[in-house]
N, C-alpha and C positions, 0 to 999 in steps of 0.2 A: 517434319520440317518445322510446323510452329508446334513444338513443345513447349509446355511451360516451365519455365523456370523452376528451380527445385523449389523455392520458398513461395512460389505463389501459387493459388488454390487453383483448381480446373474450376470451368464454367458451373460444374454441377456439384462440386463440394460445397460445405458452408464455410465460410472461414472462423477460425479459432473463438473469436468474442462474437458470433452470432450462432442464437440459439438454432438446434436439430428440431424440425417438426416433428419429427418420427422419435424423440424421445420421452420417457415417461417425464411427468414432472413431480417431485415431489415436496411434500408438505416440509414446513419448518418443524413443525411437530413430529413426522414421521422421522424428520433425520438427526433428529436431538433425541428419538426415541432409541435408533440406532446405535445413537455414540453414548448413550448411558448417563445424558446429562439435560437437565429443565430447560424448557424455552426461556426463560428468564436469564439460566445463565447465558444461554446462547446472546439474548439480545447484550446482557452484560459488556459479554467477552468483543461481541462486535461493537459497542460505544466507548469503550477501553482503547481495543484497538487504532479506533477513527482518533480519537481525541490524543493518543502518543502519536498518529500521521503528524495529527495538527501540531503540537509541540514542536518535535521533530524540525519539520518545517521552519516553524520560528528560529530555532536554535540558528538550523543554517541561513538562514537570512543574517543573523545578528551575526554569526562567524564570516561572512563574507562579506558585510560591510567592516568589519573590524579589520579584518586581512587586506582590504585596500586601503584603508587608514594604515595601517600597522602592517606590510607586507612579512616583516620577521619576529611577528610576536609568535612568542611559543603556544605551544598546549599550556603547559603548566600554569602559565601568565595569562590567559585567555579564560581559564579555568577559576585561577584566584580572584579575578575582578568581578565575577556573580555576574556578569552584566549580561550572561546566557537564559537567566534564571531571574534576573531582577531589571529588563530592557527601560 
C-alpha cells in the first residue's frame, strides 16, 4: 500500500549523490593507474574541464542578455559581434 514511488529511494538505499559505506574507496592515483594516464594529467584534464563549465557559462549569460535586447538576432549575427568572446 505505501510503496514508494519508482524514482524515489526506500528508507534503506542510499540515493544516487550519497556516497555507499560499504564501498571500497579508491586513490586518485590507483585510478589514473588504471586508465594509463599521470595524476597530473588527471588533475589537468579536470581544471580544463572546470574552467570550459566556467566559460560556457558566461557565453550563455551574454547570449541571453543579447536575445532579450535583440529577441531575432541570429546565430550568425551573435557570432560576428565577438561580444561572446570579447563581453
Amino acid at each position: 500500500m505505501n510503496e514508494p514511488r519508482h524514482n524515489e529511494p526506500r528508507h534503506n538505499e542510499p540515493r544516487h549523490n550519497e556516497p555507499r559505506h560499504n564501498e571500497p574507496r579508491h586513490s586518485v592515483e590507483a585510478i589514473c593507474g588504471a586508465h594509463g594516464i599521470s595524476r597530473q594529467a588527471y588533475y589537468q584534464g579536470r581544471e580544463r574541464h572546470q574552467l570550459r563549465r566556467v566559460r560556457q557559462e558566461e557565453a550563455l549569460k551574454v547570449v541571453r542578455a543579447e536575445r532579450r535586447v535583440l529577441p531575432r538576432l541570429g546565430t550568425r549575427k551573435l557570432y560576428a559581434s565577438r561580444r561572446l568572446w570579447h563581453p
